[in-house]
N, C-alpha and C positions, 0 to 999 in steps of 0.2 A: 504494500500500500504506500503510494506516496500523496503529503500534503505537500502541499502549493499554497503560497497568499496570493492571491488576485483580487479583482473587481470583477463584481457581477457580470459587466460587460463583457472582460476576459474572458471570464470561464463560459461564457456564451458564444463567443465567437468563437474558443476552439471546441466546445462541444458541436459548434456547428459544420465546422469544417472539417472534422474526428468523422462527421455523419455522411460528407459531401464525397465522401473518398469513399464511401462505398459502391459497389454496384446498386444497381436501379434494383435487385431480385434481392442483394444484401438489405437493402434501404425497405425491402418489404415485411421481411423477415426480423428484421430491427423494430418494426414499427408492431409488429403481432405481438411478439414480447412487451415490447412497450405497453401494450394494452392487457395485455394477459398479468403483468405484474402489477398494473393501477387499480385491477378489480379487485386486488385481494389486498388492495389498502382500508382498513375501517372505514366507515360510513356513519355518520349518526342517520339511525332508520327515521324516514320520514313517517309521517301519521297517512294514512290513508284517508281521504276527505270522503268518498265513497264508499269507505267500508261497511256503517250501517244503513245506508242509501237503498232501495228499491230500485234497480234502473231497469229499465225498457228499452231494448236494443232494436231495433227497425231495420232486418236488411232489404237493402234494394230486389226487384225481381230480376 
């Protein structure tokens, strides 16, 4: 592990450039991860506004 002191900017610009040297199929791959590890960051659970609601759903014919 290495620290570094920077500025936000810094560390922005070469995380962006760290991302820019991938390929396009790396750069997708990168991005799945990205999302696959942001879901399993805690959440405060929302309240459901509909939960004890009655709804009526209407589909089209």
């Amino acid at each position: 592990m290495e620290i570094r002191f920077q500025t936000k900017e810094e560390s922005n610009k070469l995380q962006q450039e760290d991302f820019l040297k991938l390929s396009k199929t790396e750069r997708v791959y990168a991005f799945f991860r990205l999302m696959e590890q942001v879901s399993r960051f805690p959440v405060k659970n929302k309240q459901d506004k509909n939960k004890d609601n009655f709804l009526i759903v209407i589909k089209p014919k």
